[in-house]
C-alpha positions as CSV (number, residue, x, y, z in Angstrom):
1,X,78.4,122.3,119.7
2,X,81.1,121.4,117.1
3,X,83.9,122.6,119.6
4,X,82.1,120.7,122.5
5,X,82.7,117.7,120.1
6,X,86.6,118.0,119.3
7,X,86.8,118.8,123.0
8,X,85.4,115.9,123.8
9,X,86.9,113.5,121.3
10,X,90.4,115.1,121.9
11,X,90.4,114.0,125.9
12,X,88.9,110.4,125.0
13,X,92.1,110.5,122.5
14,X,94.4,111.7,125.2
15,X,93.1,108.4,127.7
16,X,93.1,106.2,124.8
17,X,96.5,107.0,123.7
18,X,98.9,108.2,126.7
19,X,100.1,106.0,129.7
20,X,99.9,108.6,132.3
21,X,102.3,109.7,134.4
22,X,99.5,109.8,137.2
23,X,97.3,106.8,136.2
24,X,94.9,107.6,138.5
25,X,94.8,111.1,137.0
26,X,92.3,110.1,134.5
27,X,89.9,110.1,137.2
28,X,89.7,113.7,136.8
29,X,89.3,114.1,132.8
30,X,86.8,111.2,133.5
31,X,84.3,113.5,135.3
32,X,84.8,116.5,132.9
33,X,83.4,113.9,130.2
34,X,80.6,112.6,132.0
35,X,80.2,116.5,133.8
36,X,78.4,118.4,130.3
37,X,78.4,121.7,132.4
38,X,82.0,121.7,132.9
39,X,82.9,120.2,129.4
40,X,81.2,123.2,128.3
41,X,83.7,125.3,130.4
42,X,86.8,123.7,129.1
43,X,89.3,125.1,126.8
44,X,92.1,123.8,125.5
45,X,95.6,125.9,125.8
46,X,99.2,125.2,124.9
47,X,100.1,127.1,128.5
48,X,98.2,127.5,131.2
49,X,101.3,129.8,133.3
50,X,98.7,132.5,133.0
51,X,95.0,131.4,133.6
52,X,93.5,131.4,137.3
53,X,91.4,128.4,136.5
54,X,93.5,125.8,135.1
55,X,93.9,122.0,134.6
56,X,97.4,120.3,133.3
57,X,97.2,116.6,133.5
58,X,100.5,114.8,131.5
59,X,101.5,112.0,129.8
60,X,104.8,109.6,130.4
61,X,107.6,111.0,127.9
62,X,107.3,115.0,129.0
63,X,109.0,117.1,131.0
64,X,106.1,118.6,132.6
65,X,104.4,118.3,136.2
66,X,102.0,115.0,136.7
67,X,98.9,117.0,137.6
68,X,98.1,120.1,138.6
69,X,94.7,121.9,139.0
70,X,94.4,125.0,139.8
71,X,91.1,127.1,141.0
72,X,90.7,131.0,141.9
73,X,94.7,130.7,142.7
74,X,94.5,127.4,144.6
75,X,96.9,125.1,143.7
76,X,95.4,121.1,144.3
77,X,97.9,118.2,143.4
78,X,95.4,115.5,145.0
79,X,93.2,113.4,142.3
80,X,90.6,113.3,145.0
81,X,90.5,116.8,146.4
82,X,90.7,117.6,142.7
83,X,87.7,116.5,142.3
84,X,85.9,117.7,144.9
85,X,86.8,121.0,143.9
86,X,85.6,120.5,140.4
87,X,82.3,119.1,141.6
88,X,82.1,122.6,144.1
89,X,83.7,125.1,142.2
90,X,81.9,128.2,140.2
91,X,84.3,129.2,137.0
92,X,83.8,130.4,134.1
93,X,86.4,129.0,131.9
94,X,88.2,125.8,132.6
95,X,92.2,126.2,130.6
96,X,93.4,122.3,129.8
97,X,96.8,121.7,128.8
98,X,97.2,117.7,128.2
99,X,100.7,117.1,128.1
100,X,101.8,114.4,125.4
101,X,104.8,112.7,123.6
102,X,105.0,114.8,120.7
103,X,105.0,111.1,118.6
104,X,101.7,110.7,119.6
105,X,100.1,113.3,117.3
106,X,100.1,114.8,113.5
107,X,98.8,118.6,114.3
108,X,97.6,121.0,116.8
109,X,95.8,124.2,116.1
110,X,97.7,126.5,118.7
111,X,96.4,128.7,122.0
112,X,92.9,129.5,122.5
113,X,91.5,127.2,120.1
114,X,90.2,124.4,119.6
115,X,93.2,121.3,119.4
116,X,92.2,119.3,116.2
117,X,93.9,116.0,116.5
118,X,94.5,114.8,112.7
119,X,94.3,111.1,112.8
120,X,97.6,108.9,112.0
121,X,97.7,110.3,108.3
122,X,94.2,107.9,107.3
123,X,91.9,111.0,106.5
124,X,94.7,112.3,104.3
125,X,95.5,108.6,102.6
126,X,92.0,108.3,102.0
127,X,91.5,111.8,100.7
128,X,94.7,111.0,98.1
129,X,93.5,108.0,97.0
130,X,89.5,109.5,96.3
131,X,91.3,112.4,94.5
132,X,93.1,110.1,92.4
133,X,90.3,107.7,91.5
134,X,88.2,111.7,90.2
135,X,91.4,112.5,88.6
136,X,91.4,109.3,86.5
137,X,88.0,109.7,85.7
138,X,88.7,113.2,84.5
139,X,90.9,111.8,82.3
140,X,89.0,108.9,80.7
141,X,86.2,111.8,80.4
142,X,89.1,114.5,78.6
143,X,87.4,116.8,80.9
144,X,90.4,119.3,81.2
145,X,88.9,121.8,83.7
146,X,87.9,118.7,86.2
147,X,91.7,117.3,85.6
148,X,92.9,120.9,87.3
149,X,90.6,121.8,89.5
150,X,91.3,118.2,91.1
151,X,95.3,118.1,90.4
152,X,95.1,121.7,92.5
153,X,93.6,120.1,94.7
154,X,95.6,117.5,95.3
155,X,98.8,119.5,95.6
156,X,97.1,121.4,98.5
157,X,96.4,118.3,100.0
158,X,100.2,116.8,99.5
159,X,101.7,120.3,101.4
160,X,99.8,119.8,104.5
């Protein structure tokens, strides 16, 4: 359920964030978010060169193909027929590559899992500026294992 989640919010990110090279391409990621059984099918890859049931839809700023879908070996180029043959097709696995501007994003967790899209720096701003308000208060309290524990954790936090 949690990787049907990031899944989801990472394609509503990809739409909300990329001019397409394709604008009408969206069409297609559109029905895969309102379509729960073929969310559920969908996996996000880094390279779909060697998956029989694939999906590669890109953004302005790369140097990859517009759109491509490919099912059981067929190759489909058209939004429309695309769509049809999502709406007909029997696969087990659906392999997304979203192509982006690598400005666009701060991390991706790499092939076969799930792409966890860390948003603009805010969680980690926020996180520093909590860890310092618990560090401070481990000082006024002179609680020295608090004031480690904490200062530990905020070096792990500064070296991702």
């Amino acid at each position: 359920m949690r990787k049907l989640i990031l899944i989801r919010d990472f394609l509503y990110w990809f739409l909300d964030t990329q001019r397409l090279k394709w604008p009408n391409t969206a069409k297609v990621l559109e029905y895969i978010l309102k379509n729960e059984s073929i969310l559920e099918k969908v996996e996000l890859v880094d390279d779909i060169r060697f998956y029989r049931n694939a999906l590669m839809v890109s953004g302005r700023g790369t140097v990859t193909f517009p759109f491509v879908l490919r099912l059981d070996g067929k190759y489909i180029h058209d939004v429309e027929e695309a769509l049809q043959a999502l709406a007909s097709a029997n696969f087990y696995k659906l392999y997304v590559k979203l192509s982006y501007s690598k400005d666009y994003y701060q991390g991706v967790v790499s092939k076969k899992r799930v792409w966890k899209v860390k948003r603009a720096g805010k969680k980690k701003k926020i996180a520093y500026q909590k860890l310092m308000l618990l560090i401070d208060a481990a000082l006024d309290r002179r609680d020295r294992e608090e004031f480690y524990r904490l200062t530990k954790q905020l070096q792990r936090l500064s070296n991702v």
